[in-house]
PDBQT receptor file of N, H, CA, C and O in Angstrom, charges set to zero:
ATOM      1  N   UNK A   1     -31.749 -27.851 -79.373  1.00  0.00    +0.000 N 
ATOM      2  CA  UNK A   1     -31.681 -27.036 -78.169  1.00  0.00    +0.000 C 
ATOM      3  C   UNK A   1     -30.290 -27.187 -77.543  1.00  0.00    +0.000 C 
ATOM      4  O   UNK A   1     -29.897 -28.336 -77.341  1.00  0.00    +0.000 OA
ATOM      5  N   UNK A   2     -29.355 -25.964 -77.152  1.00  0.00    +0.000 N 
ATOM      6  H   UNK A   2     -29.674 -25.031 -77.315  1.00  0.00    +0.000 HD
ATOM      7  CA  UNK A   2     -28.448 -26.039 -76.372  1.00  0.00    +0.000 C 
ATOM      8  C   UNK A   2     -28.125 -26.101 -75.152  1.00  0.00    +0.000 C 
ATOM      9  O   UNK A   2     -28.285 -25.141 -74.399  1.00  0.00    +0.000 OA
ATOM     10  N   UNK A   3     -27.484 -27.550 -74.667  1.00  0.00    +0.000 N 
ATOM     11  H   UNK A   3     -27.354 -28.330 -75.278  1.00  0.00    +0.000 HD
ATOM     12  CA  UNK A   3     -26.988 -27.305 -73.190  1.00  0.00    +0.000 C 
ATOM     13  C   UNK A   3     -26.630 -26.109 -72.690  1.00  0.00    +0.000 C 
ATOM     14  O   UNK A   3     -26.239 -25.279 -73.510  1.00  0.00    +0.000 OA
ATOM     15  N   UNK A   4     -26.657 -25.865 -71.766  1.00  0.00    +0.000 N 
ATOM     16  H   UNK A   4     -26.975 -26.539 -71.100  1.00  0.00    +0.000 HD
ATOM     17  CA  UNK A   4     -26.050 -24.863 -70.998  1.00  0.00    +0.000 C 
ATOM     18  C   UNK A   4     -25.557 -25.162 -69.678  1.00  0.00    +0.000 C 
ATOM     19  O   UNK A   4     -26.376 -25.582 -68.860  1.00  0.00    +0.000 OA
ATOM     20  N   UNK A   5     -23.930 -24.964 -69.212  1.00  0.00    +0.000 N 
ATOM     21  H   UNK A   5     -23.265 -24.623 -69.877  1.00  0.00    +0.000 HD
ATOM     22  CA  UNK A   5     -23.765 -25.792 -67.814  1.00  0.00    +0.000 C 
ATOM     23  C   UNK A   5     -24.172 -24.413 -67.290  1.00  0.00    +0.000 C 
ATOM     24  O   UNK A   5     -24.567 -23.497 -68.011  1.00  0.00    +0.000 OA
ATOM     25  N   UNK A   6     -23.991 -24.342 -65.534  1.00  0.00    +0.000 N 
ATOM     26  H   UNK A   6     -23.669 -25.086 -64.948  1.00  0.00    +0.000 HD
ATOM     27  CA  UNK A   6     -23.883 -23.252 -64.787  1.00  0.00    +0.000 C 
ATOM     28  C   UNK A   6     -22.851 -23.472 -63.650  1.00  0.00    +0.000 C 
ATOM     29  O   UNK A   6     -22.250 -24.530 -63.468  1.00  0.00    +0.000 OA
ATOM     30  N   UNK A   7     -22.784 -22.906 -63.276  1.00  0.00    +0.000 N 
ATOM     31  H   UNK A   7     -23.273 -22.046 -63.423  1.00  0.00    +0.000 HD
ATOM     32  CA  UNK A   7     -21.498 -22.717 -61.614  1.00  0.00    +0.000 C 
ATOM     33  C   UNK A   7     -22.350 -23.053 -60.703  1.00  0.00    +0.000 C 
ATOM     34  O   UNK A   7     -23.449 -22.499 -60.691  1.00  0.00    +0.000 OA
ATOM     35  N   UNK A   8     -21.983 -24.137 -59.647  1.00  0.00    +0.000 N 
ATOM     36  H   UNK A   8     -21.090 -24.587 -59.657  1.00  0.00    +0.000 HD
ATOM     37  CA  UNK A   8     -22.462 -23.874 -58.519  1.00  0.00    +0.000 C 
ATOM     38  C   UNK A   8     -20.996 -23.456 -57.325  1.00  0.00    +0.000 C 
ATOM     39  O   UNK A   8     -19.805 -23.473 -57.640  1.00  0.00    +0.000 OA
ATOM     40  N   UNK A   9     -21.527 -23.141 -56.072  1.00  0.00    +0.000 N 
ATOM     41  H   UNK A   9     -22.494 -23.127 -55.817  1.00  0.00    +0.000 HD
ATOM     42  CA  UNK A   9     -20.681 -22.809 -55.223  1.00  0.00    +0.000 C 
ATOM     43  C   UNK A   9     -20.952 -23.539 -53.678  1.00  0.00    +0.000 C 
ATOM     44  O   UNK A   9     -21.750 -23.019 -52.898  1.00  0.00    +0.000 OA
ATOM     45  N   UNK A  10     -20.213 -24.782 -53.328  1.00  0.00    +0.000 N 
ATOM     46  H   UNK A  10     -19.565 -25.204 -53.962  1.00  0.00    +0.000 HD
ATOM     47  CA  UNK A  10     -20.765 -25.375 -52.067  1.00  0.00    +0.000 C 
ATOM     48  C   UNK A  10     -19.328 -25.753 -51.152  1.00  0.00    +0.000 C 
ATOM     49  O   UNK A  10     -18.232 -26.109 -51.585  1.00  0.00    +0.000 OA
ATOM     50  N   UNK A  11     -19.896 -25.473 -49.336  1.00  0.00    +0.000 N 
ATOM     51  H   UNK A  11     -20.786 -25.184 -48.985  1.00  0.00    +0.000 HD
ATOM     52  CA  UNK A  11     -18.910 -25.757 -48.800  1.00  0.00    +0.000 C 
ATOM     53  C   UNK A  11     -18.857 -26.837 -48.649  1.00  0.00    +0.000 C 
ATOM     54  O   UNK A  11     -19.843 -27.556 -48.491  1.00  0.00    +0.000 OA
ATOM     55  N   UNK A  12     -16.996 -27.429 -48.668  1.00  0.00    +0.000 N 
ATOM     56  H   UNK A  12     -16.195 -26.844 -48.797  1.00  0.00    +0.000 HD
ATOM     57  CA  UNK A  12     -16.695 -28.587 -48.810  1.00  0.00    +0.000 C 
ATOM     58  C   UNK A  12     -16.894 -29.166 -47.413  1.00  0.00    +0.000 C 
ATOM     59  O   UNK A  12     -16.230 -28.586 -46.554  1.00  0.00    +0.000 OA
ATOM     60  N   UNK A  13     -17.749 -30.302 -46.931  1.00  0.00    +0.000 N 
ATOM     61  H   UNK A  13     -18.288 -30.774 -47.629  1.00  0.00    +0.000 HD
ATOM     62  CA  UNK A  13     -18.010 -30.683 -45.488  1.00  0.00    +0.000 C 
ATOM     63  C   UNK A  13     -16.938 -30.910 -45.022  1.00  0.00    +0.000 C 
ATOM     64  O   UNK A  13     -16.714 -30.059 -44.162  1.00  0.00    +0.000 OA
ATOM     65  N   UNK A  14     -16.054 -31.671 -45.123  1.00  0.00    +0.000 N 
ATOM     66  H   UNK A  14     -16.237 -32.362 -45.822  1.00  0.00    +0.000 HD
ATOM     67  CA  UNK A  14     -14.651 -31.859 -44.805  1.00  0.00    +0.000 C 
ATOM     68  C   UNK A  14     -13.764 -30.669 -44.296  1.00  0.00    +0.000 C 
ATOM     69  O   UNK A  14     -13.251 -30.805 -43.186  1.00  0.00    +0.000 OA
ATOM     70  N   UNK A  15     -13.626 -29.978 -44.719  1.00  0.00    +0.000 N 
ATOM     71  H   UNK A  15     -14.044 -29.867 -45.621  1.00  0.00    +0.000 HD
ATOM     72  CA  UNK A  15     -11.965 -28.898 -44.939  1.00  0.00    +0.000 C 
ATOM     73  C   UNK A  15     -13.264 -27.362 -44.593  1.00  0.00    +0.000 C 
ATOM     74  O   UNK A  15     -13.029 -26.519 -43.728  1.00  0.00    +0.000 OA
ATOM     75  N   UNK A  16     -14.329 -27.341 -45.335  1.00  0.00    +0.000 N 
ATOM     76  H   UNK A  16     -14.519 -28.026 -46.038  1.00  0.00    +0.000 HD
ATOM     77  CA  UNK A  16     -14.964 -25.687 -44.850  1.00  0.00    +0.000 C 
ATOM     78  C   UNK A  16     -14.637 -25.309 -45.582  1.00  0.00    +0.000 C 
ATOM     79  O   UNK A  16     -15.146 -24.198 -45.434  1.00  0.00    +0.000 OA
ATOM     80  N   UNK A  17     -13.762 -25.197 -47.013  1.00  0.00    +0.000 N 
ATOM     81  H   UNK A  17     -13.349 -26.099 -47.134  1.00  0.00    +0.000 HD
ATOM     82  CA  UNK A  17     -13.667 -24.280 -48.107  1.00  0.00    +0.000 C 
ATOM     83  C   UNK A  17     -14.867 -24.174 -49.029  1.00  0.00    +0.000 C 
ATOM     84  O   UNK A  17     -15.416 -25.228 -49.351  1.00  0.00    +0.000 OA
ATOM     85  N   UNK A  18     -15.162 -23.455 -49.317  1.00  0.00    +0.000 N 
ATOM     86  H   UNK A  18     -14.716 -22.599 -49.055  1.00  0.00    +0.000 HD
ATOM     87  CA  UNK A  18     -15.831 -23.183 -51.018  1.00  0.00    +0.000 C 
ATOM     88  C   UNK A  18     -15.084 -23.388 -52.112  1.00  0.00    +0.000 C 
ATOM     89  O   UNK A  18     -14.069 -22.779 -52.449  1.00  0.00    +0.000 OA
ATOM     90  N   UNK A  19     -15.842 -24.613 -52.860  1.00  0.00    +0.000 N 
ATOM     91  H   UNK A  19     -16.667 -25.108 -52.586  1.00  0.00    +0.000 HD
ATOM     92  CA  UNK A  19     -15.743 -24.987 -53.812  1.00  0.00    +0.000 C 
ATOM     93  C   UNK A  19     -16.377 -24.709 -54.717  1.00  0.00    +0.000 C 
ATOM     94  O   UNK A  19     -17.553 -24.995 -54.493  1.00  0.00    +0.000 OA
ATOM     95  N   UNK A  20     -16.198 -24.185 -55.892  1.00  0.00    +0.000 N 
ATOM     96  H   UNK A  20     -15.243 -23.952 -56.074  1.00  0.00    +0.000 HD
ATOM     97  CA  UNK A  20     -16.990 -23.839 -57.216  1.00  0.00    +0.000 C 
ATOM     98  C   UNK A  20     -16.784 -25.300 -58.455  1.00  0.00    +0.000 C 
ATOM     99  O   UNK A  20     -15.824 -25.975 -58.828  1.00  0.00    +0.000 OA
ATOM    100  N   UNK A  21     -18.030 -25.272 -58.719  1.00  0.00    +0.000 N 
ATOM    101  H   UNK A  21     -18.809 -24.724 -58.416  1.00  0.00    +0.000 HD
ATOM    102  CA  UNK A  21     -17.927 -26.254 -60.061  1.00  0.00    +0.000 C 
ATOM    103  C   UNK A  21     -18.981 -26.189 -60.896  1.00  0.00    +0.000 C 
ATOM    104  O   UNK A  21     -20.146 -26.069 -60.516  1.00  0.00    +0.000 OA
ATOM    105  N   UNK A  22     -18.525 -26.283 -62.347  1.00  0.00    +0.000 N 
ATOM    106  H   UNK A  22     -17.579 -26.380 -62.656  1.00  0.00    +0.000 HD
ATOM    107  CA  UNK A  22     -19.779 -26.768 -63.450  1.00  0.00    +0.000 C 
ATOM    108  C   UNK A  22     -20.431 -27.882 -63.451  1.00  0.00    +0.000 C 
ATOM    109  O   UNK A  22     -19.930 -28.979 -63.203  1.00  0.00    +0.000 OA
ATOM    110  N   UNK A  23     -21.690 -27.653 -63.754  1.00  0.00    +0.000 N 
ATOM    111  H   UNK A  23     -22.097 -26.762 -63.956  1.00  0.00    +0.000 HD
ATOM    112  CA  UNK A  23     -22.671 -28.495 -63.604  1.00  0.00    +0.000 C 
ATOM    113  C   UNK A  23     -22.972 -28.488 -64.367  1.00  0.00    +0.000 C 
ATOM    114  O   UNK A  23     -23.048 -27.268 -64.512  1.00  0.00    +0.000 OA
ATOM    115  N   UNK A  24     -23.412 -29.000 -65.502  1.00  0.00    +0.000 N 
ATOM    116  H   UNK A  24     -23.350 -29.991 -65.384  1.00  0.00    +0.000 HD
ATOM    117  CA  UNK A  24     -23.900 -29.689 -66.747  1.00  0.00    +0.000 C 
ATOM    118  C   UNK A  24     -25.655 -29.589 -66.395  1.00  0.00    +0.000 C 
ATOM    119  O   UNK A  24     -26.064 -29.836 -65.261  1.00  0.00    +0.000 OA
ATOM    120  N   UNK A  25     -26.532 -29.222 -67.452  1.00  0.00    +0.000 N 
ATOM    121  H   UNK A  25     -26.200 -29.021 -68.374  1.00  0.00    +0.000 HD
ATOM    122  CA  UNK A  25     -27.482 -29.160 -67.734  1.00  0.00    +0.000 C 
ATOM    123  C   UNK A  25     -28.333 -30.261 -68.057  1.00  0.00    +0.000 C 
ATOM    124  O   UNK A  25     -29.525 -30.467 -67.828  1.00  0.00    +0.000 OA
ATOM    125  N   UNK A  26     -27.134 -31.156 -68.848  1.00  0.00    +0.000 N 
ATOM    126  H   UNK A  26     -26.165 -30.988 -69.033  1.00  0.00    +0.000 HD
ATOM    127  CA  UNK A  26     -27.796 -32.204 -69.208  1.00  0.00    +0.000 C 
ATOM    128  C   UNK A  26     -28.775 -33.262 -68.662  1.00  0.00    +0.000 C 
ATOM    129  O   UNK A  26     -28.328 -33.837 -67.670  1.00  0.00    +0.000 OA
ATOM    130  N   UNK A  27     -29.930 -33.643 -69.036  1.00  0.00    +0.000 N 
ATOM    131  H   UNK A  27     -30.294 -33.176 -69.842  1.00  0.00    +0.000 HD
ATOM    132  CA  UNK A  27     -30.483 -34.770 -68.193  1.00  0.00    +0.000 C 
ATOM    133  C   UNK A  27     -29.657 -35.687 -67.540  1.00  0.00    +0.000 C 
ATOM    134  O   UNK A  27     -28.483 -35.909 -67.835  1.00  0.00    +0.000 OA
ATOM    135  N   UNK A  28     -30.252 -36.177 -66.710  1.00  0.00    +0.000 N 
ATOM    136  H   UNK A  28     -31.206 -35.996 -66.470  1.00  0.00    +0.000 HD
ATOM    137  CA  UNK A  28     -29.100 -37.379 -65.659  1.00  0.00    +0.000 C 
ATOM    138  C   UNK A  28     -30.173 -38.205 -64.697  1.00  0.00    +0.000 C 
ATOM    139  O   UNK A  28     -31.055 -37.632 -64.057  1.00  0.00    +0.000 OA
ATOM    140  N   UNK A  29     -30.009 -39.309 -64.695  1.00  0.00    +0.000 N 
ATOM    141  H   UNK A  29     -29.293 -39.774 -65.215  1.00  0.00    +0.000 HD
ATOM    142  CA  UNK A  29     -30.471 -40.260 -63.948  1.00  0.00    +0.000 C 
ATOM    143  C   UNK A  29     -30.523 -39.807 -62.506  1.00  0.00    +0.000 C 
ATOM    144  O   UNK A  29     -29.427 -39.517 -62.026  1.00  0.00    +0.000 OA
ATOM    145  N   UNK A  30     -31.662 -39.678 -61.656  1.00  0.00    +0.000 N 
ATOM    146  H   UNK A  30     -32.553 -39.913 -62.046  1.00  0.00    +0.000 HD
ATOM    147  CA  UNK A  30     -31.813 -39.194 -60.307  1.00  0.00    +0.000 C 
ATOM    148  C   UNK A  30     -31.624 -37.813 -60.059  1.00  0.00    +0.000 C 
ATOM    149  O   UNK A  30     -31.281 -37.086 -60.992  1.00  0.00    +0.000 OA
ATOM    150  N   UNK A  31     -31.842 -37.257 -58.673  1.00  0.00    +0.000 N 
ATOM    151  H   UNK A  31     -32.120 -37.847 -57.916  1.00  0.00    +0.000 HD
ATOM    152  CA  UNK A  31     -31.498 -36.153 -58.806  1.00  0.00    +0.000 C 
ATOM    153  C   UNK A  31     -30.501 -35.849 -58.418  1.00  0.00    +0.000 C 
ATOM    154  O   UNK A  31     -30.183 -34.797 -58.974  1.00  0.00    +0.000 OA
ATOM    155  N   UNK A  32     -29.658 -36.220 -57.642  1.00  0.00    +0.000 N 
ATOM    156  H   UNK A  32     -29.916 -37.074 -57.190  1.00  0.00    +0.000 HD
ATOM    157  CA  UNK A  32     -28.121 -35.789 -57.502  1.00  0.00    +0.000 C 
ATOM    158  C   UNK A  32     -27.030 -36.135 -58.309  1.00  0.00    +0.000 C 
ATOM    159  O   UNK A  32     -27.249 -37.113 -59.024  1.00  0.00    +0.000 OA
ATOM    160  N   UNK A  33     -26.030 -35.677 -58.401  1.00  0.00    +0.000 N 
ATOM    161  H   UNK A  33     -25.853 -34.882 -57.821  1.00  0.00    +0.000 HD
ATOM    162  CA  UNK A  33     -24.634 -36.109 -59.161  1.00  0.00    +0.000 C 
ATOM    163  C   UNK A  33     -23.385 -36.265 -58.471  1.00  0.00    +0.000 C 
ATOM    164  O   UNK A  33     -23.085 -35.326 -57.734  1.00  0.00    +0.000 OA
ATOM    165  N   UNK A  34     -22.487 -37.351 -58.546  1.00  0.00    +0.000 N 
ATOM    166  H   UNK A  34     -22.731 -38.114 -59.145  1.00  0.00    +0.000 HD
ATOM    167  CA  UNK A  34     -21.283 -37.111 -57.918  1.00  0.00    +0.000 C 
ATOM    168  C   UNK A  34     -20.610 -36.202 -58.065  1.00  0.00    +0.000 C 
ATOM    169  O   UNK A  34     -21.019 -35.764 -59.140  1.00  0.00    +0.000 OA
ATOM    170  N   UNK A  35     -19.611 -35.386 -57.654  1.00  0.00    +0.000 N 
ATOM    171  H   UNK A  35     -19.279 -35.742 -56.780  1.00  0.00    +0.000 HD
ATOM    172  CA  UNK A  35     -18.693 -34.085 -57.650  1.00  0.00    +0.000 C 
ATOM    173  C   UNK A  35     -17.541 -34.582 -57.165  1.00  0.00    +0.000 C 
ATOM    174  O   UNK A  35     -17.343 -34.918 -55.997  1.00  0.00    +0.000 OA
ATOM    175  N   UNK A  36     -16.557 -34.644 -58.327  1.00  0.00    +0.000 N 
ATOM    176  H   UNK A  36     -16.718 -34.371 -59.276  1.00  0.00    +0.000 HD
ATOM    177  CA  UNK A  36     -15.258 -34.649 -57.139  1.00  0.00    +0.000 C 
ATOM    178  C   UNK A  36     -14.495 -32.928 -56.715  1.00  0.00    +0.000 C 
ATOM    179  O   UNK A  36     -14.343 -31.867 -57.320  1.00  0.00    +0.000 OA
ATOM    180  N   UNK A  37     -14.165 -33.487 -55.275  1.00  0.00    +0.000 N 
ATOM    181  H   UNK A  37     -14.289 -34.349 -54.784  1.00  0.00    +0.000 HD
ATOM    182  CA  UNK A  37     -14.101 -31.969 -54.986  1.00  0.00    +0.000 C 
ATOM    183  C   UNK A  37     -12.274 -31.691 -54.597  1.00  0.00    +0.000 C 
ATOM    184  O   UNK A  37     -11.425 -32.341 -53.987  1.00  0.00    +0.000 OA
ATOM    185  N   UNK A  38     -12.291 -30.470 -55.273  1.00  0.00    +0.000 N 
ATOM    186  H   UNK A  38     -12.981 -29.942 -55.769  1.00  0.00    +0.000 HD
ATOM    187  CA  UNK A  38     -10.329 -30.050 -55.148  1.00  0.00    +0.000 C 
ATOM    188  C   UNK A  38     -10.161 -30.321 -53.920  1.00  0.00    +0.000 C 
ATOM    189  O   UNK A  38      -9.194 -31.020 -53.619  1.00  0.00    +0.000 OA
ATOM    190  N   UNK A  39     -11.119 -29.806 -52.820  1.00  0.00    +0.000 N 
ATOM    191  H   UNK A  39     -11.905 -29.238 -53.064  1.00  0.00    +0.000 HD
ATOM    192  CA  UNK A  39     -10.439 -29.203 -51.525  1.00  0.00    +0.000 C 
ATOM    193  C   UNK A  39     -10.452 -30.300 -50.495  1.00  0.00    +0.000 C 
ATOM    194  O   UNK A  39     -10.002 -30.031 -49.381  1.00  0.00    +0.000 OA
ATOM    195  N   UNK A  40     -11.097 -31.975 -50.834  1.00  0.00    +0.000 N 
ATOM    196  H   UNK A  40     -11.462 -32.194 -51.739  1.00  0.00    +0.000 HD
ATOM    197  CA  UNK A  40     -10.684 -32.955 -49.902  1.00  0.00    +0.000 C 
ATOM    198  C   UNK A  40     -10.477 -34.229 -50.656  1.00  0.00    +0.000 C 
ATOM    199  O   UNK A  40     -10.261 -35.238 -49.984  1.00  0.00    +0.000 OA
ATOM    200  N   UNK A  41     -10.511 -34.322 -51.905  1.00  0.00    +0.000 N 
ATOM    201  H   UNK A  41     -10.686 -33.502 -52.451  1.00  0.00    +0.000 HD
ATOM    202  CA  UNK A  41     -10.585 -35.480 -52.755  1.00  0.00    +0.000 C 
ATOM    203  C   UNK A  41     -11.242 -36.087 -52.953  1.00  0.00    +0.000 C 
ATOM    204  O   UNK A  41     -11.131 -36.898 -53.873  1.00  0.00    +0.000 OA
ATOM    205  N   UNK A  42     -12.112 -36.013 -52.301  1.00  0.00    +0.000 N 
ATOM    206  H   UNK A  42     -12.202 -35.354 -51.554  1.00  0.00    +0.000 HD
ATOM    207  CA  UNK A  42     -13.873 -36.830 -52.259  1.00  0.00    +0.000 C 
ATOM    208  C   UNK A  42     -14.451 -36.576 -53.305  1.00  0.00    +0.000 C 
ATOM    209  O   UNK A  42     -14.144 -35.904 -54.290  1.00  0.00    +0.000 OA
ATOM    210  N   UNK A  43     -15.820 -37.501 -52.868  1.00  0.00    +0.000 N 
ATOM    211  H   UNK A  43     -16.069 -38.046 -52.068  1.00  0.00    +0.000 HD
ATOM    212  CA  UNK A  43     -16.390 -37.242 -54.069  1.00  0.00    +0.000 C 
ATOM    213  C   UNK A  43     -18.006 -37.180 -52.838  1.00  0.00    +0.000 C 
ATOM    214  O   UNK A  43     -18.333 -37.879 -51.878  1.00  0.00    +0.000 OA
ATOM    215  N   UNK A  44     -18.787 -35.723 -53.672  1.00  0.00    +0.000 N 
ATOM    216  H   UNK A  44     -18.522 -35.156 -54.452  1.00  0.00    +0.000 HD
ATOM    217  CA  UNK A  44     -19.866 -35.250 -52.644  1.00  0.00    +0.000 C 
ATOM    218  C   UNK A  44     -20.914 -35.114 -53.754  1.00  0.00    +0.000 C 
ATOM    219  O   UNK A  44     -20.870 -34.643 -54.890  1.00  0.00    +0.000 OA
ATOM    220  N   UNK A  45     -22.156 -35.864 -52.801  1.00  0.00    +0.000 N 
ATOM    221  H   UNK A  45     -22.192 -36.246 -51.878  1.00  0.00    +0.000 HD
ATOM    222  CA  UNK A  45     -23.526 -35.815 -53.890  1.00  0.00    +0.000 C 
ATOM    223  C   UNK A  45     -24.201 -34.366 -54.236  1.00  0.00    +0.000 C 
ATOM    224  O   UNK A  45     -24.466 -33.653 -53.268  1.00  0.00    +0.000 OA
ATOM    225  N   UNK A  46     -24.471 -33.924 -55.428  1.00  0.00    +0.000 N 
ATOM    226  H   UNK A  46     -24.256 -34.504 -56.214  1.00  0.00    +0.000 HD
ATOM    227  CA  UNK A  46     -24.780 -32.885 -55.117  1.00  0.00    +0.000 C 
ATOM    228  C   UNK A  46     -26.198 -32.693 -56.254  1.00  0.00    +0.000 C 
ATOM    229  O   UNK A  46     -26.248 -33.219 -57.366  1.00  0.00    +0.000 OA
ATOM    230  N   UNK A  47     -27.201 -31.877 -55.689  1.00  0.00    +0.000 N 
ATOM    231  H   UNK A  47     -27.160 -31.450 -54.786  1.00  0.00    +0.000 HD
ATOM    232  CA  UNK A  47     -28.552 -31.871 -55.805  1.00  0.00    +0.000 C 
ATOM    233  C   UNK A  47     -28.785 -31.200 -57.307  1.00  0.00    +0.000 C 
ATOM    234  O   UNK A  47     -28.941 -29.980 -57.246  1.00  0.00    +0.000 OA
ATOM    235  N   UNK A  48     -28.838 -31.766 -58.648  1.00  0.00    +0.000 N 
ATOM    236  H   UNK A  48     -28.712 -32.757 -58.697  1.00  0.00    +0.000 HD
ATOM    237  CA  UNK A  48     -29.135 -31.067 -59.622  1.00  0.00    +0.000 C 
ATOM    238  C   UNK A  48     -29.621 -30.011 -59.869  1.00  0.00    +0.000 C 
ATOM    239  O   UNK A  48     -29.033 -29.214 -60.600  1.00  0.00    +0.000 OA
ATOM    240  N   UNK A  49     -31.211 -29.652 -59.142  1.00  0.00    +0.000 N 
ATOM    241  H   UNK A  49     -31.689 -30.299 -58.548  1.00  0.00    +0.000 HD
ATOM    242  CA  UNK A  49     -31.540 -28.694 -59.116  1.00  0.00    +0.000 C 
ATOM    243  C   UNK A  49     -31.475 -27.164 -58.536  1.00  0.00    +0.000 C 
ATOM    244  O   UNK A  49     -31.796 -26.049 -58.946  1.00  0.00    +0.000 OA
ATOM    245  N   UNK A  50     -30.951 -27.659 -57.492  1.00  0.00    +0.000 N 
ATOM    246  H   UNK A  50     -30.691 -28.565 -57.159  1.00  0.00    +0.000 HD
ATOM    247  CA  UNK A  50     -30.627 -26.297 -56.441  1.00  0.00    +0.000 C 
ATOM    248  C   UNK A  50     -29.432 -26.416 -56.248  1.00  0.00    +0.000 C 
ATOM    249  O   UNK A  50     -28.926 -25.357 -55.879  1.00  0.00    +0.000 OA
ATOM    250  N   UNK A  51     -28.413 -27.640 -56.374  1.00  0.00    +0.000 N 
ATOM    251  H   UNK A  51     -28.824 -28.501 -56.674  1.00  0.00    +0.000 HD
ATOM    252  CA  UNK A  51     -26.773 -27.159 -56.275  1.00  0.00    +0.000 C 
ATOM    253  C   UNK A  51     -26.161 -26.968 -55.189  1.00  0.00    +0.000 C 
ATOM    254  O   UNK A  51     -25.215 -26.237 -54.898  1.00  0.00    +0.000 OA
ATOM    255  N   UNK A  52     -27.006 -27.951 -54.393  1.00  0.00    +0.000 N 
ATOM    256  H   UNK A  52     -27.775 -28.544 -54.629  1.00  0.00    +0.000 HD
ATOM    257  CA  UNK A  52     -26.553 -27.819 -52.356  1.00  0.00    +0.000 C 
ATOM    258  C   UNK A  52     -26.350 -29.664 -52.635  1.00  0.00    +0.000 C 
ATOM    259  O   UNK A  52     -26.776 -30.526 -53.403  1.00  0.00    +0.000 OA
ATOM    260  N   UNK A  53     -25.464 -29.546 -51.519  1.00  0.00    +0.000 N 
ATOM    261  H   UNK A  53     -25.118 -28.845 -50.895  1.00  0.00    +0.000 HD
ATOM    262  CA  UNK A  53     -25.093 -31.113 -51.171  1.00  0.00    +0.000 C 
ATOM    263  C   UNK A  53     -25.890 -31.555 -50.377  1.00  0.00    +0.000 C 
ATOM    264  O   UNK A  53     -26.534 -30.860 -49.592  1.00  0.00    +0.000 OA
ATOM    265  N   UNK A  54     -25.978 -33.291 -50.516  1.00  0.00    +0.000 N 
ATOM    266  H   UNK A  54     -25.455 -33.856 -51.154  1.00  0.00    +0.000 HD
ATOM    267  CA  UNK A  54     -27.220 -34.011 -49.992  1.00  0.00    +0.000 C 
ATOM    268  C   UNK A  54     -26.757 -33.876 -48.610  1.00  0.00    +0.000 C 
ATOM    269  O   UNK A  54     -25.564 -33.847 -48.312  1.00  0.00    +0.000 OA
ATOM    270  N   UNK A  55     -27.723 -33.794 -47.771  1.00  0.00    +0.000 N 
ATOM    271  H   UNK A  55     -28.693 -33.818 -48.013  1.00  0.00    +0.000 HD
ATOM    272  CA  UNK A  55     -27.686 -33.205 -46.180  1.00  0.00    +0.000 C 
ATOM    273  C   UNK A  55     -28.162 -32.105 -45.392  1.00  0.00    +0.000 C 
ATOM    274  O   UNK A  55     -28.668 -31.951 -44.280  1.00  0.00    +0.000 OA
ATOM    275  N   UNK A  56     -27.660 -31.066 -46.821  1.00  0.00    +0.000 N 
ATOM    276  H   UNK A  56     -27.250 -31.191 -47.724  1.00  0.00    +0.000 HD
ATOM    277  CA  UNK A  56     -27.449 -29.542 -46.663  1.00  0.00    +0.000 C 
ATOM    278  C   UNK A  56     -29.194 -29.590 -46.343  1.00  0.00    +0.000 C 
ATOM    279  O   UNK A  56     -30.128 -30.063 -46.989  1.00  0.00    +0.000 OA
ATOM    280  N   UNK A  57     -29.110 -28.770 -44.864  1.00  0.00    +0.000 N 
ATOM    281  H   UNK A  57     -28.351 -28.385 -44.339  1.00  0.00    +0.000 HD
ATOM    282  CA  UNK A  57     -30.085 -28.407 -44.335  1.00  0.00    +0.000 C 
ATOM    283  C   UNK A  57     -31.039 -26.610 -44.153  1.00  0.00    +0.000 C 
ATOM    284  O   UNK A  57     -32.156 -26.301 -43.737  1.00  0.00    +0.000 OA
ATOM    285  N   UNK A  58     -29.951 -25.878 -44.676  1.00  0.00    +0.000 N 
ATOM    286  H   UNK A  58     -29.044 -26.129 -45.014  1.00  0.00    +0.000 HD
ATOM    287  CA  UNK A  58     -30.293 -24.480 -44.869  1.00  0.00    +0.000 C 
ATOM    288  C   UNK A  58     -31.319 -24.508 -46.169  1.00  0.00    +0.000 C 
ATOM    289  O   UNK A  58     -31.439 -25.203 -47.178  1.00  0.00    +0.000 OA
ATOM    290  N   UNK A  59     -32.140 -23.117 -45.457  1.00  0.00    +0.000 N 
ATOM    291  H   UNK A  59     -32.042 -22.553 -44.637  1.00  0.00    +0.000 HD
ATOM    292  CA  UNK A  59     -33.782 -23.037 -46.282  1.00  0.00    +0.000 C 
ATOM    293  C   UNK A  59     -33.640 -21.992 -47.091  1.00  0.00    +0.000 C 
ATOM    294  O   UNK A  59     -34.572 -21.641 -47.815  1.00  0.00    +0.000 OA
TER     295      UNK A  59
């Protein structure tokens, strides 16, 4: 069976830009993943399944 990554698109909490990144399909320990992000250098947890950062409160 083939991976498949996808795009997600989240604003960076820091700076307010949109950031786009691949996300890997692959299984992974827990449900979030670190992200390092262009637009503040950080690094932001972000939710495997839905592709919103941990916090993110919109429904």
């Amino acid at each position: 069976m083939a991976v498949m990554d996808r795009h997600i698109l989240f604003k960076c909490p820091q700076t307010g830009m949109n950031v786009q990144h691949r996300l890997g399909d692959a299984p992974a320990e827990g449900t979030h993943v670190s992200v390092p992000c262009p637009a503040c250098t950080r690094l932001h947890l972000i939710d495997r399944s839905t592709g919103r950062l941990l916090g993110d409160r919109r429904s």
